[in-house]
MMTF fields as JSON, N, C-alpha, C and O atoms, coordinates in Angstrom:
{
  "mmtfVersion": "1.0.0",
  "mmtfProducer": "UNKNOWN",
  "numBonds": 327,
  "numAtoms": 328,
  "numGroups": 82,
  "numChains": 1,
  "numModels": 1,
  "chainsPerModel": [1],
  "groupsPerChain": [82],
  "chainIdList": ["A"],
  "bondAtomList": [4, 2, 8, 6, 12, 10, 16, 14, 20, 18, 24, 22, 28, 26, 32, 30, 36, 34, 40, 38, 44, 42, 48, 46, 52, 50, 56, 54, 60, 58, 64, 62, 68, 66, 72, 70, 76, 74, 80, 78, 84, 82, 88, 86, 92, 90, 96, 94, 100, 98, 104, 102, 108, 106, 112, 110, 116, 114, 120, 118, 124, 122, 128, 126, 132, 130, 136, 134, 140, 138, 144, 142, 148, 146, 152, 150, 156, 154, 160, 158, 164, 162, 168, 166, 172, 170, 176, 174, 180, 178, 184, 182, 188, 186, 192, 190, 196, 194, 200, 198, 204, 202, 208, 206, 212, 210, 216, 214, 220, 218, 224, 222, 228, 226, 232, 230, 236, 234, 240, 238, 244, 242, 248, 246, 252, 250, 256, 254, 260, 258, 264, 262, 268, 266, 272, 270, 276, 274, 280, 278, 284, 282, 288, 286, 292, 290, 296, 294, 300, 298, 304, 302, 308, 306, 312, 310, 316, 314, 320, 318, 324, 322],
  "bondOrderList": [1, 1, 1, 1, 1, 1, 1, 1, 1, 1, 1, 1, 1, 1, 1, 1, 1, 1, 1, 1, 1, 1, 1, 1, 1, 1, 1, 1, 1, 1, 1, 1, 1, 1, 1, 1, 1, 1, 1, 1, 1, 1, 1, 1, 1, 1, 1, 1, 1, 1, 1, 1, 1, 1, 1, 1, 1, 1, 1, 1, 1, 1, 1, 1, 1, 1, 1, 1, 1, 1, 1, 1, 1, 1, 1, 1, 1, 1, 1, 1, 1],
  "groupList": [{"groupName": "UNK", "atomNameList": ["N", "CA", "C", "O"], "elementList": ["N", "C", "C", "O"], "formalChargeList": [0, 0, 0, 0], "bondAtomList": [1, 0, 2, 1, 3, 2], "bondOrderList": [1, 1, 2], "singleLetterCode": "X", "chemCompType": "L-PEPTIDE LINKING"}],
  "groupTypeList": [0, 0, 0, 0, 0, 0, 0, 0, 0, 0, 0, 0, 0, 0, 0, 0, 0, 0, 0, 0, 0, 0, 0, 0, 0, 0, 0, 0, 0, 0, 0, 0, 0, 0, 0, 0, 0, 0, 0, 0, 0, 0, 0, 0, 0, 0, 0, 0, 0, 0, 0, 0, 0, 0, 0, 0, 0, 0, 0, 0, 0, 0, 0, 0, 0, 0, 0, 0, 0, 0, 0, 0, 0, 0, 0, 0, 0, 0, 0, 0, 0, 0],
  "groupIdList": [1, 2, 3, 4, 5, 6, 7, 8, 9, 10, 11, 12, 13, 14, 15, 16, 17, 18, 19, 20, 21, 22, 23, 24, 25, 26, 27, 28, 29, 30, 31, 32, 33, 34, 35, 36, 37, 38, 39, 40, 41, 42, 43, 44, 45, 46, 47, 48, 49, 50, 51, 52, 53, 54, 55, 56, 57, 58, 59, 60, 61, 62, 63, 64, 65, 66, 67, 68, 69, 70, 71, 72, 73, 74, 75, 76, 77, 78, 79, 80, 81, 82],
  "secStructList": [7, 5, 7, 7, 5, 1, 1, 1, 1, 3, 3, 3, 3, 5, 7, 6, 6, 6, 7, 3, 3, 3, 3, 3, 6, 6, 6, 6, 3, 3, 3, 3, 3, 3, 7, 7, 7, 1, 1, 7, 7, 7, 3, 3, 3, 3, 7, 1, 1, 1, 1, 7, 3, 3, 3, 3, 7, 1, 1, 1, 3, 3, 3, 3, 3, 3, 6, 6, 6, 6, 3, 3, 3, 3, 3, 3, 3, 7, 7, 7, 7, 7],
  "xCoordList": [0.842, 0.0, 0.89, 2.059, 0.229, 1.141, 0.057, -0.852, 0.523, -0.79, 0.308, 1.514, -0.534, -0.066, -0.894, -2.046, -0.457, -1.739, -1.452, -0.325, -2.654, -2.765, -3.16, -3.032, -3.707, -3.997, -3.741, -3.097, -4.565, -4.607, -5.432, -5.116, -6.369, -7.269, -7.767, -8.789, -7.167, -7.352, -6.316, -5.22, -6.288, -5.484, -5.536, -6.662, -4.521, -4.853, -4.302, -3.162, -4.698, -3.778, -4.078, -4.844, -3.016, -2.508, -3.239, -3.466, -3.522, -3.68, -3.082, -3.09, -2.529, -2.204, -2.964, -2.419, -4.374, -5.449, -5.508, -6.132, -4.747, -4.808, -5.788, -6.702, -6.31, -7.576, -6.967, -6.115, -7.573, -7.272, -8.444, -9.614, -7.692, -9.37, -8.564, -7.47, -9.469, -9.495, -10.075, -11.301, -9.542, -10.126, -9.882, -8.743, -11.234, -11.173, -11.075, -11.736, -10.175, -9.822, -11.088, -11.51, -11.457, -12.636, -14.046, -14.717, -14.103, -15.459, -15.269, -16.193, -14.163, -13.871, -14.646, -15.719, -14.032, -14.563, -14.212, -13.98, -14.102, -13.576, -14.497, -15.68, -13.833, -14.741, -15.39, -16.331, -13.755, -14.717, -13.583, -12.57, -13.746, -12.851, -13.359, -14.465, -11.86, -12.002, -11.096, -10.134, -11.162, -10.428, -10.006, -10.385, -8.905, -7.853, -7.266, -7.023, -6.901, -6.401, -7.122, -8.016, -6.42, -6.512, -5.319, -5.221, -4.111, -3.155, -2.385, -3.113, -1.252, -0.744, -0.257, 0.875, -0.774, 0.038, 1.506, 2.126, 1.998, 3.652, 4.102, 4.711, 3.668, 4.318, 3.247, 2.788, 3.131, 2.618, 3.666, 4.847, 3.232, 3.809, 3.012, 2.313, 2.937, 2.068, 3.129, 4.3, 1.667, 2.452, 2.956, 2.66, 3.466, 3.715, 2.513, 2.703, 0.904, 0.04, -0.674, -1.435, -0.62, -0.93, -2.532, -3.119, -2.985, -4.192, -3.961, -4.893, -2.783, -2.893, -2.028, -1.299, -2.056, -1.177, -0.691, -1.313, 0.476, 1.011, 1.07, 1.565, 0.308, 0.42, 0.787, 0.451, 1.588, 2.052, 1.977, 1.963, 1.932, 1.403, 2.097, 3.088, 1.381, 2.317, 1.834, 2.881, 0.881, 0.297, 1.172, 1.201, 1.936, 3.199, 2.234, 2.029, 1.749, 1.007, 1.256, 1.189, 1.534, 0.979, -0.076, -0.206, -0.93, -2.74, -2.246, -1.576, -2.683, -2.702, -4.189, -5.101, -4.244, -5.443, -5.531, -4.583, -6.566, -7.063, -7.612, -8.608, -6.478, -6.691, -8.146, -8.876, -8.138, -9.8, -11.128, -12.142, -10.739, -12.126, -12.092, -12.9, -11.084, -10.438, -10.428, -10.245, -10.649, -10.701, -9.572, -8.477, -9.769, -8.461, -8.662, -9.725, -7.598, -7.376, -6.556, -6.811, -5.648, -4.853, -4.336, -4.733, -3.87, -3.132, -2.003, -2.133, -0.923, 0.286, 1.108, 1.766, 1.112, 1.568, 2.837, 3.286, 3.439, 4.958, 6.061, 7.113, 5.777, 6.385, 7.112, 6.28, 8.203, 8.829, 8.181, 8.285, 7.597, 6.808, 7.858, 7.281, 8.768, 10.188, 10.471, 11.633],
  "yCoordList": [-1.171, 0.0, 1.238, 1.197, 2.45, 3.342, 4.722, 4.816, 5.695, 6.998, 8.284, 8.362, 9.146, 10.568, 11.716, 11.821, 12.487, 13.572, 14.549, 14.965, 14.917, 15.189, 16.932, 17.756, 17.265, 18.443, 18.397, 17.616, 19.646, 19.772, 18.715, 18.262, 18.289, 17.484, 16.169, 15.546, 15.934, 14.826, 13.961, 14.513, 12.365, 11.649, 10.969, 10.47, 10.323, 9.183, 7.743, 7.673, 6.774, 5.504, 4.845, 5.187, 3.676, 2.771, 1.372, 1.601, 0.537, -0.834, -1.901, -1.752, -3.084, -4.139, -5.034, -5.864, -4.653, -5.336, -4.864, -5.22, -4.182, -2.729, -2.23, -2.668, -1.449, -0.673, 0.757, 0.822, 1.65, 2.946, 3.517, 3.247, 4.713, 5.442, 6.714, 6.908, 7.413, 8.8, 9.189, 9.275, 9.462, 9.861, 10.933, 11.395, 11.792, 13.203, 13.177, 12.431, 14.056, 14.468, 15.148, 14.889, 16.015, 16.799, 16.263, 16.489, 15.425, 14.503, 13.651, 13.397, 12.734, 11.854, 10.726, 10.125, 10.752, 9.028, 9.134, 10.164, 7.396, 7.442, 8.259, 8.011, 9.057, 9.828, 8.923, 9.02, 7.454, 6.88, 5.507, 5.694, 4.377, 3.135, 2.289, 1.784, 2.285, 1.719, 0.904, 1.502, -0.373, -1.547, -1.268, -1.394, -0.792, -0.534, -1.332, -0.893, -2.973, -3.596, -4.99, -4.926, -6.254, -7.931, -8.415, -9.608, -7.525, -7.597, -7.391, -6.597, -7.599, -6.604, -6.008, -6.069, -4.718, -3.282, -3.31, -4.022, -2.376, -2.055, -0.967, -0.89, 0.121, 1.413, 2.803, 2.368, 4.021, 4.77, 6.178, 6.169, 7.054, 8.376, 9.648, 9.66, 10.74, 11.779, 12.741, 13.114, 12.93, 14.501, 15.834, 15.978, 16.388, 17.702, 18.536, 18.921, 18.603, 19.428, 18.004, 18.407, 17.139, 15.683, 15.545, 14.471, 16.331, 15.678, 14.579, 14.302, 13.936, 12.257, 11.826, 12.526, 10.233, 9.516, 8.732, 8.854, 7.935, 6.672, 5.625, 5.539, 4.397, 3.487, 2.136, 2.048, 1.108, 0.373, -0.845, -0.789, -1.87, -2.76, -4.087, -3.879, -5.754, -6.954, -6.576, -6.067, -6.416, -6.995, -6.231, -6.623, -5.297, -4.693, -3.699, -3.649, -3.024, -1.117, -0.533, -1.004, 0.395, 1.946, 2.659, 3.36, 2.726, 2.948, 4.857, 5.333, 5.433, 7.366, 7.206, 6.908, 7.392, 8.096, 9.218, 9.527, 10.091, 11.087, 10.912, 10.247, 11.965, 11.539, 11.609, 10.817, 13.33, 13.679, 12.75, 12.716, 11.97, 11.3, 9.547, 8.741, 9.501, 7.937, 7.391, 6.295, 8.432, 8.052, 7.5, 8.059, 6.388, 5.924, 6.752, 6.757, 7.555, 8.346, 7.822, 7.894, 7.324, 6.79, 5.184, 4.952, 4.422, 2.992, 2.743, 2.827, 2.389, 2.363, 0.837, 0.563, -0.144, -1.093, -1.437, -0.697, -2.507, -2.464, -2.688, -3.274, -2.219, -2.736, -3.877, -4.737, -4.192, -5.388, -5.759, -4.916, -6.759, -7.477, -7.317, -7.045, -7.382, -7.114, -6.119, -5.928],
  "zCoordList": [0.0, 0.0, 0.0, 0.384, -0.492, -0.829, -1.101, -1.926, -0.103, 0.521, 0.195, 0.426, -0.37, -0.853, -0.383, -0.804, 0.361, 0.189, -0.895, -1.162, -1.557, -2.976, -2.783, -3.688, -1.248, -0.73, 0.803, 1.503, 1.111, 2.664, 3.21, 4.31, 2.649, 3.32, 2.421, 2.708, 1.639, 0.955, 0.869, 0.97, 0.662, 0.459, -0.259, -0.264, -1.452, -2.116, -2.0, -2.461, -1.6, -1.516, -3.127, -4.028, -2.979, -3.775, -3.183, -1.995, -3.397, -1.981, -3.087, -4.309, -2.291, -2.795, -3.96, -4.688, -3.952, -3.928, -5.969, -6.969, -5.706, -7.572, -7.084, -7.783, -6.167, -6.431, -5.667, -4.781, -6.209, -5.409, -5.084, -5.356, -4.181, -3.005, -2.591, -2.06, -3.013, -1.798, -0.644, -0.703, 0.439, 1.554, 1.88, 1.81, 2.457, 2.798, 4.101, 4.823, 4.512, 5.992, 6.871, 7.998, 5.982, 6.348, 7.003, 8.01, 5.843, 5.941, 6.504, 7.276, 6.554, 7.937, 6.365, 6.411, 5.606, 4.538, 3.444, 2.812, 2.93, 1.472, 0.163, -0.07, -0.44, -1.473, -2.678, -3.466, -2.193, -3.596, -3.49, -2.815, -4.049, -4.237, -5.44, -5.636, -6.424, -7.444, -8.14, -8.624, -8.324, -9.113, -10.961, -12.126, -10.019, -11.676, -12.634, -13.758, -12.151, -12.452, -11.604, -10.761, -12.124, -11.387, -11.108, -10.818, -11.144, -10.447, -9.28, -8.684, -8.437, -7.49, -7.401, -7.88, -6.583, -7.231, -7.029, -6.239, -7.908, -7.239, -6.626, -5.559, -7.579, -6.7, -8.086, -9.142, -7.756, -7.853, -8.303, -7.954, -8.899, -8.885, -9.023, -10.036, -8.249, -9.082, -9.816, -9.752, -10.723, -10.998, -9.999, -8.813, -10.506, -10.249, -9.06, -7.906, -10.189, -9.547, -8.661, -7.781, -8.695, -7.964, -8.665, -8.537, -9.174, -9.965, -11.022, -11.776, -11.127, -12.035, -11.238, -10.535, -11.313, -10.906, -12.312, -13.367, -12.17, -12.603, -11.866, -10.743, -12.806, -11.319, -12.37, -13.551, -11.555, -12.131, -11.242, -10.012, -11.91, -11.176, -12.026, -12.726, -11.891, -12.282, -13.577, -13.978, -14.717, -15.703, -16.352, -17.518, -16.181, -17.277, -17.977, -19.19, -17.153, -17.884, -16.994, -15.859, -17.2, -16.664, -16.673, -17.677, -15.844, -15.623, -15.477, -14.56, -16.375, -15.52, -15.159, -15.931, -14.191, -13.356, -12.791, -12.069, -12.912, -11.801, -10.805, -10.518, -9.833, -8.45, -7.652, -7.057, -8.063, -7.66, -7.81, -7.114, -9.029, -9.698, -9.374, -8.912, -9.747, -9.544, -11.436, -11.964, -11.858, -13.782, -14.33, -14.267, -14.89, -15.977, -17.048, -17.667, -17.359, -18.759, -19.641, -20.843, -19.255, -20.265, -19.918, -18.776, -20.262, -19.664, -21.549, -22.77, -20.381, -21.448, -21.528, -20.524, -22.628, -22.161, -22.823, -23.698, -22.462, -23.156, -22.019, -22.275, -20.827, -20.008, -19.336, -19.048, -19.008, -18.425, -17.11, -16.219, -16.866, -15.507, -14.294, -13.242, -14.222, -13.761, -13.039, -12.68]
}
């Protein structure tokens, strides 16, 4: 598992499981949880402004998602499983 805060009051995790979730500090709950993949995750990156991630996982892609929404926008494959 693998948690970023993306703002003052928001957070985004990674979970083992491939699924990601945001939780608001504010509201005290997850904004939202969603299965990106049927693999196990590996590791994550944001951007710059932290509204996308990169997330990478066994099946050898790169999923970009938005953080705010939990949206797959793009998925890139070609990758070494490795």
């Amino acid at each position: 598992m693998k948690a970023r805060f993306i703002d003052n009051e928001k957070i985004f995790f990674a979970l083992l499981s491939d699924e990601i979730t945001l939780y608001s500090l504010k509201e005290k709950r997850f904004l939202y949880k969603k299965q990106i993949g049927n693999y196990v995750f590996s590791t994550y990156a944001l951007n710059q402004q932290k509204d996308k991630a990169a997330i990478g996982d066994e099946s050898g892609s790169i999923k970009i998602i938005q953080t705010l929404t939990g949206r797959k926008i793009n998925k890139i494959k070609g990758f070494n499983k490795d």
